[in-house]
C-alpha positions, 0 to 999 in steps of 0.5 A: 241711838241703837247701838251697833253690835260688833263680834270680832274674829281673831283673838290675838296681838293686834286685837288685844292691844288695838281693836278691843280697847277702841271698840270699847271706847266708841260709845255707839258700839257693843262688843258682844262675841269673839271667835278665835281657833284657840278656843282657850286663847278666846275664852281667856280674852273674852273673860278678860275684856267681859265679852259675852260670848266666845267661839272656836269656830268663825263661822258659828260667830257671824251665823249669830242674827245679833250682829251686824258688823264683824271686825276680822283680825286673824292672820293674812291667809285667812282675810279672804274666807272670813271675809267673804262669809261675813258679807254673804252673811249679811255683815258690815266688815272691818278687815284687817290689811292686807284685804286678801292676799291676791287681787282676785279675791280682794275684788270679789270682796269690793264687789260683794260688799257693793252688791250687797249695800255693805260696809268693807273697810280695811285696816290702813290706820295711818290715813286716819292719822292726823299727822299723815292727814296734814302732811296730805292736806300740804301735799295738796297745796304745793302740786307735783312733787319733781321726786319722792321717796318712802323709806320702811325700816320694820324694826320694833313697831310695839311702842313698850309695855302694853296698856294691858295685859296681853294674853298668849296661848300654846295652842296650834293655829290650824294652816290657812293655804296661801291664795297667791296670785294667778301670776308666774311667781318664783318661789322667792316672788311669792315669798317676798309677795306675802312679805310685802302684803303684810308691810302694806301700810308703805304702799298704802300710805304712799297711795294717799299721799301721792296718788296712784302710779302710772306704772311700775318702773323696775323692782331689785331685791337683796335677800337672804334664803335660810331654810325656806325663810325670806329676809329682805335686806332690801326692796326697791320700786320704783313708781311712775307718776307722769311728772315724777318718781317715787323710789319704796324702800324697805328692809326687815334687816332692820334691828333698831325702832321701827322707821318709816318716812316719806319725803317729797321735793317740790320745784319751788325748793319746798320740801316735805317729810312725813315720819309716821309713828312708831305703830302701836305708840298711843295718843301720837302722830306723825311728824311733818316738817316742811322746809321752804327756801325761806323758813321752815314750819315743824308739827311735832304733834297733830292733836293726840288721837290714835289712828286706832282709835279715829279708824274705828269710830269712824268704821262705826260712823260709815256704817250708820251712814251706808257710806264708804271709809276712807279706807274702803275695801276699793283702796284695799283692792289697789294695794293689792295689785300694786303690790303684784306689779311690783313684785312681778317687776322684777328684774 
């Protein structure tokens, strides 16, 4: 078997201690070139993981006829452009979330990809979880839930001590303008926006989990303004599913371990919680608990495969298929505008 020759753009946390090691590991797949801005930063990490090649410049990476697939894992602003050079350059995209940071951009993106015959899948881990997977499996068989609720406490996501050694540069990360959304924000709509994009898991996985709203309902927001920073003490939505509500909660107020539980109550007096893992704790998965009238069932542990992990394999697995993720860039597109309802909705 051929392997699939893989170049990643973004050198930074995310890749070091979550794409690199998983590409890695996938036994149909070569890590061949990096590309980062911080040139330096790149050299380093590629020394480091023994990647052949290293550049400064993305555009110079993906130029290179030897690949076929990129991995883009550079900050949120820069999803869009990297991402469209890939696919007009005739590469498979694994593109970290959010997709791109306005719904305009994401659906000229699903559109490329479809034009093309392209793989575009974006980085929502936690469907790939096998925990979550249950908890939808579950969800499935008990019907419409009568109310739901998404709790997101974004305190510590790191899970301790890294794998390996995480490499760090002084060097300056040159600004990519935020491509809000053709919508008339506020100065603190668009602040909260780009805050919400960069939580998009919540949204995403209550997407799996319960499908896609009718409607926004209403949005509040408490927060903080310091010197042109936003601090959300707290955001709700509340979504519209024909039969039930579903309230979003979140918060960056949050000093404790990262938190994040979805909780669905059934008209048979079933109820189901689902406590996601820490992010970046290895070889863990959700929690599921399902309370009946009558017992309660408890799953601790699914298995230990990372989310990471199962994601990247199975990226590598659609594009030797020509198939669609089940996280595909369609999915990403959706978050999206769901987030600009939300945001909009603000009363």
């Amino acid at each position: 078997m051929e392997k699939i020759r893989v170049g990643i753009v973004g050198a930074g946390l995310i890749a070091q201690r979550a794409h690199i090691p998983s590409i890695m590991k996938n036994e149909g797949a070569s890590l061949v070139a990096l590309a980062d801005s911080r040139v330096g930063l790149a050299e380093s990490v590629a020394k480091a993981w023994h990647i052949p090649k290293f550049y400064g410049d993305y555009h110079d990476l993906i130029s290179d006829d030897a690949l076929d697939a990129i991995f883009v894992l550079a900050n949120d602003p820069s999803h869009y452009e990297i991402t469209k050079f890939a696919l007009e350059s005739g590469k498979h995209v694994f593109v970290e979330k959010p997709l791109a940071t306005n719904s305009s951009d994401a659906e000229e993106l699903v559109a490329e990809a479809q034009k093309r015959g392209l793989v575009l899948s974006v980085g929502y881990m936690k469907r790939y979880d096998d925990g979550i997977r249950l908890a939808k499996q579950l969800m499935d068989a008990l019907g419409a839930p009568v109310l739901a609720e998404s709790v997101y406490l974004n305190g510590n996501w790191l899970g301790g001590d890294p794998q390996f050694p995480y490499i760090t540069s002084n060097e300056k990360v040159p600004l990519t303008e935020y491509r809000y959304p053709k919508l008339n924000f506020t100065d603190e709509q668009k602040a909260l926006f780009a805050w919400i994009l960069g939580l998009s898991h919540q949204i995403d996985t209550a997407r799996f989990l319960f499908g896609d709203p009718k409607r926004v309902v209403s949005s509040a927001l408490s927060s903080n303004e310091k010197k042109g920073d936003l601090t959300v003490n707290s955001f709700t939505s509340t979504l519209d599913y024909g039969s039930f509500l579903l309230n979003l909660e979140l918060t960056s107020a949050w000093k404790g371990d990262f938190t994040e539980y979805y909780i669905a109550c059934f008209p048979s007096g079933a109820v189901l919680r689902t406590d996601a893992p820490i992010v970046l704790l290895r070889n863990t998965t959700a929690r599921v608990e399902l309370r009946r009238p009558d017992k309660s069932e408890v799953y601790e542990h699914v298995g230990f495969r990372w989310s990471f992990e199962v994601e990247v394999n199975e990226f590598f697995e659609a594009v030797r298929q020509h198939k669609d993720t089940v996280s595909s860039g369609r999915e990403g597109l959706l978050d999206v505008q769901l987030a600009e309802k939300m945001v909009a909705a603000l009363s």
